[in-house]
C-alpha positions as CSV (number, residue, x, y, z in Angstrom):
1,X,144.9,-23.2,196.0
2,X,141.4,-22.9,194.6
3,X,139.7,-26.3,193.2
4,X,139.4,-26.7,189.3
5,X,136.1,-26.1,187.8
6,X,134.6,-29.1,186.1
7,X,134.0,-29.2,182.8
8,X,130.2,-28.3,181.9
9,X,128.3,-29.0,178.7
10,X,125.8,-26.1,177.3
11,X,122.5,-26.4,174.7
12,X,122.8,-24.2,171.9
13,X,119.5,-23.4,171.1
14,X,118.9,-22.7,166.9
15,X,118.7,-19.5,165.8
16,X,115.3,-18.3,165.0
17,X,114.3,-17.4,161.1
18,X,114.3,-13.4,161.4
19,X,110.7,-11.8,161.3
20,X,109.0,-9.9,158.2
21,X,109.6,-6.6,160.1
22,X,113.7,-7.4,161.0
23,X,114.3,-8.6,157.2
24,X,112.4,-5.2,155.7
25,X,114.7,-3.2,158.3
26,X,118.4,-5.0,157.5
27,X,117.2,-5.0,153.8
28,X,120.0,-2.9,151.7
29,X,118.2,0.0,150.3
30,X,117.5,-0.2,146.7
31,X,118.6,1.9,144.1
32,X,117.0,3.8,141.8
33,X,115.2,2.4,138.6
34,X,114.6,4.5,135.4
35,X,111.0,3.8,134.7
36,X,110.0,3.5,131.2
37,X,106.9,6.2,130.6
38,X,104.1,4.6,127.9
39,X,103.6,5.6,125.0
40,X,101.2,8.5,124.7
41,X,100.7,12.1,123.2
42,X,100.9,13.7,126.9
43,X,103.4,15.5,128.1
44,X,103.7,15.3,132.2
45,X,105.4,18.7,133.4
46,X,107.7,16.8,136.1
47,X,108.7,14.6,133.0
48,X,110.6,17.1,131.0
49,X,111.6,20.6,131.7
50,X,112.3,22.8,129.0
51,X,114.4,25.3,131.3
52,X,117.1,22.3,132.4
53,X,117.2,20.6,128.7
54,X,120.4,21.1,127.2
55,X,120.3,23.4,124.9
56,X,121.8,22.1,121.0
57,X,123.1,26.1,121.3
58,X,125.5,25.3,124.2
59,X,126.6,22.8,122.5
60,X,129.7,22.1,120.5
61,X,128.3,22.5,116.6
62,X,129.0,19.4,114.3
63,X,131.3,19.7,111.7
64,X,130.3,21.5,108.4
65,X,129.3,18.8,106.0
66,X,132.1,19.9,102.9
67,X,130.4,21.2,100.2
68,X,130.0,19.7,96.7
69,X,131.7,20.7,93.9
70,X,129.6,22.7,91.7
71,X,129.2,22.9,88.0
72,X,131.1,26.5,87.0
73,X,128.5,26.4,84.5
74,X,125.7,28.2,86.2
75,X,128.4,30.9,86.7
76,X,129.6,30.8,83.2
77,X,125.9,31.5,82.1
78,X,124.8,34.2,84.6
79,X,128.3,36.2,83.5
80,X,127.7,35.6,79.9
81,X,124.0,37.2,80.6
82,X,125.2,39.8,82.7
83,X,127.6,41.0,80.3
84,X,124.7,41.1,77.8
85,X,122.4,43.4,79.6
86,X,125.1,45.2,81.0
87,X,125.9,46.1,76.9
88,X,122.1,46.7,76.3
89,X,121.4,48.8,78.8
90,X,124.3,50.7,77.8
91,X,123.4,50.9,73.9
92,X,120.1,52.0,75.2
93,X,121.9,54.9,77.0
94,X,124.0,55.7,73.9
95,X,120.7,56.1,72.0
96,X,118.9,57.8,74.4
97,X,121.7,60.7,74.7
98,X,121.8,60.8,70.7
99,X,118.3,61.4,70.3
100,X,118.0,63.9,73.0
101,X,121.2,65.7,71.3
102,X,119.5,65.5,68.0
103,X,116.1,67.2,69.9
104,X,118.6,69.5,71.7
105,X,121.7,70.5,72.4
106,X,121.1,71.2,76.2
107,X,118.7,67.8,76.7
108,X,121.8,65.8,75.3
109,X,124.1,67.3,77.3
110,X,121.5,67.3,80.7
111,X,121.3,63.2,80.0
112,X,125.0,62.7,79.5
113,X,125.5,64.3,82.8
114,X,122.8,62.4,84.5
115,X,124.2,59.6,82.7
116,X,127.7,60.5,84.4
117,X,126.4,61.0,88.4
118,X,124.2,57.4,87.7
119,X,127.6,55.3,86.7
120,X,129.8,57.3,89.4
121,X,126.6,56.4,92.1
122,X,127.0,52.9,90.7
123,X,131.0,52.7,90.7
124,X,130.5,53.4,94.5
125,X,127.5,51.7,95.4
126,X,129.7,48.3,93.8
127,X,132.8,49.4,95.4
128,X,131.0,50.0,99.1
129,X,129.6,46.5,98.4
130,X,133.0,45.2,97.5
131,X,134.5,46.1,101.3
132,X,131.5,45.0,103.1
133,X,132.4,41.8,101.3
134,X,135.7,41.9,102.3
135,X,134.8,42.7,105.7
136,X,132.4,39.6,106.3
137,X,135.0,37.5,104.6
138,X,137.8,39.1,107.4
139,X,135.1,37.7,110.1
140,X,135.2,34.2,108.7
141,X,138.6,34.0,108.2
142,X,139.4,35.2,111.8
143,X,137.5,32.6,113.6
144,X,138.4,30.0,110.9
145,X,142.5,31.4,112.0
146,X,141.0,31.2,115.7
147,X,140.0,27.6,115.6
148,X,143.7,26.7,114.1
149,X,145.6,28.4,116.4
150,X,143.9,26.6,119.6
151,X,144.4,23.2,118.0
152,X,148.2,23.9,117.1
153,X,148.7,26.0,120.0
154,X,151.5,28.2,118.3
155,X,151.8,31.7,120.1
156,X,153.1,33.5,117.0
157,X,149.8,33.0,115.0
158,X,148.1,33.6,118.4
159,X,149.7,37.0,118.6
160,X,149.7,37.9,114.6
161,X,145.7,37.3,115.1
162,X,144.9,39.0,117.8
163,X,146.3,42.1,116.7
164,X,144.1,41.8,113.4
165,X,141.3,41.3,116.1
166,X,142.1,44.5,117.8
167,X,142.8,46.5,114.6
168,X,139.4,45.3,113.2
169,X,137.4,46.5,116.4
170,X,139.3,49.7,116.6
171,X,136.0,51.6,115.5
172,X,134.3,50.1,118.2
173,X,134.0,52.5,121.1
174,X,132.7,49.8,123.6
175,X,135.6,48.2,123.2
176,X,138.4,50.3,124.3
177,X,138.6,49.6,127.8
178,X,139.4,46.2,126.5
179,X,142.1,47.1,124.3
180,X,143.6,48.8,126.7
181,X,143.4,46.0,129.2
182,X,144.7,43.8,126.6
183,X,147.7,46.1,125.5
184,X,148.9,46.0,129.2
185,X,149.0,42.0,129.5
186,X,149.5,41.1,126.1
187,X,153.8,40.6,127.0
188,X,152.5,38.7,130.1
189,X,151.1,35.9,128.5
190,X,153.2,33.2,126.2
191,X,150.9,30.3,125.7
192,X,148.9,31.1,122.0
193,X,145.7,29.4,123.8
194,X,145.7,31.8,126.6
195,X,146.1,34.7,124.9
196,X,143.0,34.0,122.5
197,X,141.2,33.7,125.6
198,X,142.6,36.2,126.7
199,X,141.2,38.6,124.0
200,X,137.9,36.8,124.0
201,X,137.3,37.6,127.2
202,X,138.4,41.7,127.1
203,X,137.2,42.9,123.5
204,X,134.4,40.6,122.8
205,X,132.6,40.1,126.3
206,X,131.0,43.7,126.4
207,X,129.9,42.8,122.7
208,X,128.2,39.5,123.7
209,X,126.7,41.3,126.7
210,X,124.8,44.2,124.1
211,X,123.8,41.2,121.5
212,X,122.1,39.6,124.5
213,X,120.0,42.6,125.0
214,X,119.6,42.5,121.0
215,X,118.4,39.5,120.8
216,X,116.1,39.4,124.5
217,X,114.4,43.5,123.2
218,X,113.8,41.4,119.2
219,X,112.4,38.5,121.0
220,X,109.9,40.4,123.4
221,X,108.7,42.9,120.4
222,X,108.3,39.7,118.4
223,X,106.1,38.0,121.2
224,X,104.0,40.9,121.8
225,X,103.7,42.3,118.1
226,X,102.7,39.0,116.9
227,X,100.2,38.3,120.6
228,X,98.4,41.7,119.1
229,X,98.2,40.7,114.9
230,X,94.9,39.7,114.0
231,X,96.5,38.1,111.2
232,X,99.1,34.9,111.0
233,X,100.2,36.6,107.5
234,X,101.4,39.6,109.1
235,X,102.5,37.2,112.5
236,X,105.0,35.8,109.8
237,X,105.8,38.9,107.8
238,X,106.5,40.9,111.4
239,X,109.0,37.7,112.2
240,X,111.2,37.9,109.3
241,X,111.6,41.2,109.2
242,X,113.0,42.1,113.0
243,X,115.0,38.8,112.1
244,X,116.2,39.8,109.3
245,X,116.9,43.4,111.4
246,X,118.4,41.5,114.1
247,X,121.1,40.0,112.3
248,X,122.2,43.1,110.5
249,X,122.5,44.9,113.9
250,X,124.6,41.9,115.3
251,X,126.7,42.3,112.5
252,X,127.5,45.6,112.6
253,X,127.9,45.2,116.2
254,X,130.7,42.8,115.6
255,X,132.0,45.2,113.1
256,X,131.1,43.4,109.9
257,X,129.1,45.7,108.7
258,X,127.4,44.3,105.8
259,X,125.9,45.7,102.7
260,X,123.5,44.3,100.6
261,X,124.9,41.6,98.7
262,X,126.8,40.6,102.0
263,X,123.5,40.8,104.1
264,X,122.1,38.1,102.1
265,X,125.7,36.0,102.1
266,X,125.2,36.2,105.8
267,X,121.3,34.9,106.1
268,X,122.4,31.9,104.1
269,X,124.9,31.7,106.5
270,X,122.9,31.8,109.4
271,X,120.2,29.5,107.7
272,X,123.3,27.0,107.3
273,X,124.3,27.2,111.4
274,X,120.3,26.7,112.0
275,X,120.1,23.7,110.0
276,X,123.5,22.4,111.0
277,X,123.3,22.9,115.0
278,X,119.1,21.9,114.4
279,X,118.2,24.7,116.7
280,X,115.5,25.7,114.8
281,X,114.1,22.9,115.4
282,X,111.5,24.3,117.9
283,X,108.2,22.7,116.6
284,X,105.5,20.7,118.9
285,X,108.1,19.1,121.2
286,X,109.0,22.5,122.1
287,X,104.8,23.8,122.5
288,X,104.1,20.7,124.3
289,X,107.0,21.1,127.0
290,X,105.7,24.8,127.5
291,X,102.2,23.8,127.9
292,X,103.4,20.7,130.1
293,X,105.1,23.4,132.6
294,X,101.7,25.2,132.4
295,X,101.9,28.3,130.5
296,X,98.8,27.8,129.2
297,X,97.5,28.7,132.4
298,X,99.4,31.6,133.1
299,X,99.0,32.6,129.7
300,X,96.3,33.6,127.1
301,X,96.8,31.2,123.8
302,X,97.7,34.1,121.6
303,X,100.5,35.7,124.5
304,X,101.4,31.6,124.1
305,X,102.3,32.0,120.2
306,X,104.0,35.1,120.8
307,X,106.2,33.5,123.3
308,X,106.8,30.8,120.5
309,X,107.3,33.1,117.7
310,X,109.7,35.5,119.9
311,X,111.5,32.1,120.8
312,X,112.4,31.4,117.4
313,X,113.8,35.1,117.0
314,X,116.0,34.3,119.9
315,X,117.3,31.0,118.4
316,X,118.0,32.9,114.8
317,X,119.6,35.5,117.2
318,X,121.5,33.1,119.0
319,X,122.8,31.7,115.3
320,X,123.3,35.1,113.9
321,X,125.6,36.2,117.1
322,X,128.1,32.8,116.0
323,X,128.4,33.7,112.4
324,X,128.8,37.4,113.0
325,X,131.7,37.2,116.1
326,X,135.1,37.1,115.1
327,X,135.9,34.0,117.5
328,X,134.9,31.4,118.5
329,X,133.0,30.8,121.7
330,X,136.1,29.8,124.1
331,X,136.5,31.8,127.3
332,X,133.3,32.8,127.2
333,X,130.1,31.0,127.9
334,X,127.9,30.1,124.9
335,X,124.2,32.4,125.4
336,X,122.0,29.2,125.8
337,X,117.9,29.6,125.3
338,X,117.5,29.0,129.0
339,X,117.6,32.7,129.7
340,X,115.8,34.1,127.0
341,X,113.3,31.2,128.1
342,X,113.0,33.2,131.4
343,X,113.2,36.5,130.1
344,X,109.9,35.5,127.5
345,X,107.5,34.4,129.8
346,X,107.9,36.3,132.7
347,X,107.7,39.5,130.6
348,X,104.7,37.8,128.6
349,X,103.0,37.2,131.9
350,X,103.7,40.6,133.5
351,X,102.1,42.1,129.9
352,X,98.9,39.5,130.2
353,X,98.6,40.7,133.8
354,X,98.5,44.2,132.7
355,X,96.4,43.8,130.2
356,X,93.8,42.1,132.3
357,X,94.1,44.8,134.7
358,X,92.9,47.3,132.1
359,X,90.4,45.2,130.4
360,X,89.3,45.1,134.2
């Protein structure tokens, strides 16, 4: 049997305070801290990147503000003075055709007929005028229908809808392989939602892709045109008119087709979405993030204003391409500015380059 150990009594020595280097290596690691830049005019390119920023395009648009009730009496007045020329012009006619009867028979008779082809060219000019009308207000209902039927979700309006859709796109040859897609799965699909995405996606997805081209061959025509003008008159000028071209040709790309009167119905209504959204607001925020990323130095100042200028034809694009399309932007990706960001300078720089090359 082995003898018992004997109890024993140890020193516990303290523990020694840790070193500098031991505390900096068992230190947690510490997170990150949003610094506060100062306040100054300069931009740092690392800061703020115009490529990443969300665009107030992808966004969802606020709510219309509802309008005011106006006065009926501007309206009263300009049909009251309408009717009044209207009766002029036409006792000026009547005396006209008298006089030239009383000259000669054949002069009275030549005016009358002239007389006749200007009020049938003017019954038809009215009346073509009258279904563009009718047309742009068939677009605005449809995605005014559109945005009802996703909140209530009921399939019946769903369905009643998108066969207006498809029976107002029926001219449209690009989009045929998408009615016929959407005529094979239309029975397949119950929920109201789904099916609006649905046809989103088949009949208005080839549309959205050509408007993108619109908008990115308006914007690089704007940029150079207006890099090339000797002028900031003509830089202006040049701007509103391939904007003003560009939303026409989205429209009738859509299949609105407008005439006159509703050309100018759908500017204000593009002006509205521009100054509802704010995405035309693209001022010295906007210049100093592009010289901040240094295109200045890539780019001569007046290919720098032409990327500006074509910029804001993109934006008014962008705006333009909402009003005209039928639906909403559901299933489909909204075009953001990001791209046509891409698209502007890299095109502006390849035309610097070449122009260099031939000054060279």
């Amino acid at each position: 049997m082995s003898e018992k150990r004997k109890p024993a009594s140890f020193k516990v020595e303290p523990e020694s305070p840790p070193t500098k280097q031991a505390a900096e290596k068992n230190r947690a690691p510490r997170k990150p801290l949003a610094v506060k830049p100062e306040k100054s005019g300069n931009v740092v390119p690392a800061a703020i990147d115009v490529i990443d920023e969300i665009d107030p395009a992808e966004l969802d648009p606020p709510p219309v503000p509802a309008r005011r009730k106006r006065s009926r009496l501007g309206a009263i007045f300009v049909a009251a003075f309408g009717v009044l020329v209207s009766a002029a012009i036409g006792l000026w006619i009547d005396s006209l055709i008298r006089d030239l009867f009383a000259r000669a028979d054949w002069l009275g008779w030549a005016a009358a007929g002239l007389a006749a082809i200007a009020g049938f060219a003017l019954f038809a000019i009215l009346t073509r005028e009258f279904v563009a009308m009718r047309r742009l207000a068939s677009v605005e209902a449809m995605r005014a229908r559109a945005t009802k039927a996703e909140s209530s979700g009921g399939a019946k309006e769903a369905r009643k809808l998108v066969s207006d859709l498809t029976s107002f796109l029926t001219a449209n040859p690009g989009t045929a392989a998408g009615r016929k897609a959407l005529a094979e799965l239309k029975d397949d699909v119950i929920d109201g939602p789904d099916l609006l995405r649905l046809a989103e996606t088949e009949l208005l997805s080839p549309l959205d892709r050509q408007a993108s081209t619109l908008i990115a061959d308006a914007a690089k025509r704007v940029s150079i045109v207006t890099a090339v003008s000797p002028r900031a008159l003509f830089d202006v000028g040049y701007v509103v008119f391939e904007a003003g071209r560009l939303v026409r040709r989205l429209s009738e790309l859509y299949g609105a087709r407008p005439g006159t009167l509703g050309f100018f119905r759908l500017g204000r209504s593009v002006i509205a979405h521009l100054a509802v959204t704010g995405s035309i607001a693209a001022g010295d925020s906007l210049v100093q993030q592009l010289v901040g990323h240094g295109l200045a130095a890539r780019l001569s100042a007046k290919l720098g204003e032409g990327v500006i200028n074509g910029m804001m034809t993109a934006r008014i694009g962008i705006a333009a391409m909402e009003t005209a399309r039928p639906l909403p932007f559901k299933a489909v990706k909204r075009p953001g500015m990001g791209e046509f960001i891409i698209t502007l300078t890299q095109f502006s720089a390849r035309k610097g380059a070449e122009s260099d090359v031939s000054a060279g």
